[in-house]
C-alpha positions in Angstrom: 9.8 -39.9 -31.4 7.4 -38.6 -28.8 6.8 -34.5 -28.7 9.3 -34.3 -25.4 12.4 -35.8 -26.7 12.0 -34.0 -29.9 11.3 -30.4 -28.0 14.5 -31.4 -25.9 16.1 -32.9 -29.1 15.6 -29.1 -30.5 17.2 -27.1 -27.9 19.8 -29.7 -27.5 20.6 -29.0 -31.2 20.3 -24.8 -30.7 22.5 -25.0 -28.0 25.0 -26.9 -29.9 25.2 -24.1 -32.8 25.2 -21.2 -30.3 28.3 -22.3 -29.0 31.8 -24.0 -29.6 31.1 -27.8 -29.2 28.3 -28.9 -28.0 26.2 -28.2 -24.8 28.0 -28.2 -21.5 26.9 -31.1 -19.3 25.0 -29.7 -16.0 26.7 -29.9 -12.7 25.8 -32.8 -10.8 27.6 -31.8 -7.8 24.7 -31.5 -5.4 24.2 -33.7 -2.2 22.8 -37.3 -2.9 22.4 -38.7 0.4 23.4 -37.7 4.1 24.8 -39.1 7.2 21.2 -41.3 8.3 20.2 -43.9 6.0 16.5 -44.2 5.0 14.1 -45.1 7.4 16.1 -44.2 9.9 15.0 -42.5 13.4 16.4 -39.0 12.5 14.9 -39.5 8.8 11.4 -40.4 10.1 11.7 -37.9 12.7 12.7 -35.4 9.8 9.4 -36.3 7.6 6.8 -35.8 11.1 8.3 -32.3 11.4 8.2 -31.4 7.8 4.7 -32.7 7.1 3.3 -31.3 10.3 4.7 -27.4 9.2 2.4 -28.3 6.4 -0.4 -28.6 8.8 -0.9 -32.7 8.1 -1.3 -34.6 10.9 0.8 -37.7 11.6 1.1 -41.2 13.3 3.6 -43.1 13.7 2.8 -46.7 14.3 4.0 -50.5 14.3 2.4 -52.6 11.6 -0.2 -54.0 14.0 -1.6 -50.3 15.3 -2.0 -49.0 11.8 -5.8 -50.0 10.8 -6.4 -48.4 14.5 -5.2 -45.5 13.3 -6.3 -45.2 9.7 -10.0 -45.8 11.6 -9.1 -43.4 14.5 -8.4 -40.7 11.8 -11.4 -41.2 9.6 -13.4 -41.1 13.0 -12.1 -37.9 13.7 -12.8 -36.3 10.1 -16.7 -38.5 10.1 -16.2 -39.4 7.1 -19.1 -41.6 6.1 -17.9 -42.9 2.7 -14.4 -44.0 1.5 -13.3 -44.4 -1.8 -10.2 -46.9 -1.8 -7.3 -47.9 -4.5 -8.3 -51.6 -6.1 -5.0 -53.7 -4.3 -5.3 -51.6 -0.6 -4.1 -54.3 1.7 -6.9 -56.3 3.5 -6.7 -54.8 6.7 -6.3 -51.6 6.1 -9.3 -51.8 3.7 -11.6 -53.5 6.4 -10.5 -50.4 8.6 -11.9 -48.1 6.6 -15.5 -49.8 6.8 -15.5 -49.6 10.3 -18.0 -47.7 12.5 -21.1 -48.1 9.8 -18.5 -46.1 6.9 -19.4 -47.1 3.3 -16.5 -48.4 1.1 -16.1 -47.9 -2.7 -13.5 -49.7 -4.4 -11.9 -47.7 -7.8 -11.2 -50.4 -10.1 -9.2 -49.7 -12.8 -11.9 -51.4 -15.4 -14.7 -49.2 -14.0 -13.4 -46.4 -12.6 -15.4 -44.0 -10.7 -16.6 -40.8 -12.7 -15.2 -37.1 -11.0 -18.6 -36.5 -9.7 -19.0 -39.9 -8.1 -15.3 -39.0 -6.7 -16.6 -35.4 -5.3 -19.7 -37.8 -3.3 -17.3 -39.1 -1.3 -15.7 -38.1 2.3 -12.0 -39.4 2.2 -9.6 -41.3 0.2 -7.1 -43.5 0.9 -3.9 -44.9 -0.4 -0.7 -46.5 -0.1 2.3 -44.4 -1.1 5.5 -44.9 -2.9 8.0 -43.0 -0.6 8.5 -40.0 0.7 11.1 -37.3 0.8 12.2 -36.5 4.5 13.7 -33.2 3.3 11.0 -31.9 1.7 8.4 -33.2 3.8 7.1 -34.5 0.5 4.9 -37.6 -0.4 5.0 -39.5 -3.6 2.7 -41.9 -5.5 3.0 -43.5 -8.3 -0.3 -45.1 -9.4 0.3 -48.6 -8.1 -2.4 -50.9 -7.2 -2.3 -49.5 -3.5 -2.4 -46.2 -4.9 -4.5 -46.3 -8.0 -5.5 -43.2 -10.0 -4.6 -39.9 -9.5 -8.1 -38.5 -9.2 -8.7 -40.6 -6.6 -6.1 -38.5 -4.8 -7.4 -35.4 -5.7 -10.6 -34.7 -5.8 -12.0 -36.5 -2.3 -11.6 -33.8 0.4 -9.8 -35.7 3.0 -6.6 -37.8 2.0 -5.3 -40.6 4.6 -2.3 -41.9 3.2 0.0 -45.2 4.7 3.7 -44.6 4.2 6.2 -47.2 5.7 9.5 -46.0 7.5 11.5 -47.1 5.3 10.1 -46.0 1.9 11.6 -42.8 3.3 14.6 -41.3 1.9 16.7 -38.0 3.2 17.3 -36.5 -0.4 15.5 -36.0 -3.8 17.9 -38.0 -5.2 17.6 -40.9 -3.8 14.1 -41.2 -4.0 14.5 -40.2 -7.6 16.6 -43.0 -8.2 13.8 -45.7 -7.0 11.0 -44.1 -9.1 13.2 -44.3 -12.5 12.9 -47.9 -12.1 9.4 -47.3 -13.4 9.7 -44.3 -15.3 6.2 -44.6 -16.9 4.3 -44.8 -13.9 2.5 -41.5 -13.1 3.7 -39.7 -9.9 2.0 -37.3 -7.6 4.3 -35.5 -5.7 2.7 -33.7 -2.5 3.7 -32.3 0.8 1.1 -31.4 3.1 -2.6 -31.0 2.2 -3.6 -28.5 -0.9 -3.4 -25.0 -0.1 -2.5 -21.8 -2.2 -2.2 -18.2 -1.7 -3.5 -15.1 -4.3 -2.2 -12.4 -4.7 -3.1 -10.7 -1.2 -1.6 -13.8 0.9 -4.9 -15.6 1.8 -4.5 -18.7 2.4 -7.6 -21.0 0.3 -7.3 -24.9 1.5 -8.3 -27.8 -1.2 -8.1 -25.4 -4.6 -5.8 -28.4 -6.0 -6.5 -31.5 -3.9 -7.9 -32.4 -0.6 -7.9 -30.2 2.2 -7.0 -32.2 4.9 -4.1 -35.0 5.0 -3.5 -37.3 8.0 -0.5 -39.7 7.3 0.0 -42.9 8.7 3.5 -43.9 9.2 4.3 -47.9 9.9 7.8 -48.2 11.7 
């Protein structure tokens, strides 16, 4: 038995004692899904607005206009060298190396020390899905993804999410990343930012400071 099921084995168990039977199932009454389907218009539309009240900037392109954009964008930020997940596909790789930018490729048999990480410009990934609600992106370390720290410690993050990888509800993107419950997730919406006590806004404390999302229709 791993340490969390036998934590939740434990309060399971106090629970029980502390009351007649045993613990109360939890409501599960909450929405699942609503009226647009995924990757519909109003759901996209939904995920731009949310991301850019985060202050990321998005495009939303056909197939055929997204390595323009993923170059456009790393134009803009001049990044000079890109760190990239081992199975990015082709095109959007050979994007990246455009205009003179250096590539480096985080294989998952040699993968690139922290510091190595912090020498380069930007990152980018594939993504799982997305959360239109929330405005939130999720990855889950596949080989369009690859490590978290890849993800995290570069200080510009472009990341390619397709239409319809995005769901209205928690739930239902929940219920596609169970099918691979072992896979490690990175949930984020928006670049990093946080706030002390005093309300001043500090970019890139937990991650990169600037996101620019690429969304393929």
């Amino acid at each position: 038995m791993d340490a969390k099921s036998e934590i939740l084995g434990n309060i399971k168990a106090a629970l029980a004692q502390s009351q007649d039977g045993p613990a109360p199932e939890p409501t599960r009454d909450y929405r699942r899904e609503t009226e647009n389907a995924p990757g519909s218009d109003p759901v996209v539309e939904e995920m731009v607005e949310a991301l850019i009240d985060y202050t990321a900037e998005v495009k939303v392109v056909n197939e055929d206009q997204a390595a323009d954009a993923i170059a456009e964008y790393l134009s803009a930020l001049d990044a000079k060298r890109v760190v990239l997940p081992p199975e990015l596909p082709e095109a959007w790789a050979q994007a990246a190396g455009r205009d003179g930018r250096e590539t480096v490729v985080d294989h998952r048999d040699a993968p690139l020390s922290n510091h190595e990480l912090d020498a380069v410009d930007a990152v980018l990934t594939g993504s799982r899905c997305g959360i239109s609600l929330s405005g939130t992106i999720i990855l889950d370390g596949e080989g369009d993804q690859g490590r978290r720290a890849i993800s995290l410690v570069p200080d510009s993050h472009i990341c390619v999410l397709r239409a319809k990888d995005i769901y209205p509800t928690v739930p239902q993107a929940l219920d596609l990343l169970a099918q691979n419950p072992e896979r490690p997730q990175t949930w984020f919406a928006g670049p990093s930012a946080t706030s002390d006590i005093e309300l001043i806004r500090v970019d890139g404390v937990h991650g990169p400071r600037n996101l620019r999302v690429v969304i393929i229709r």
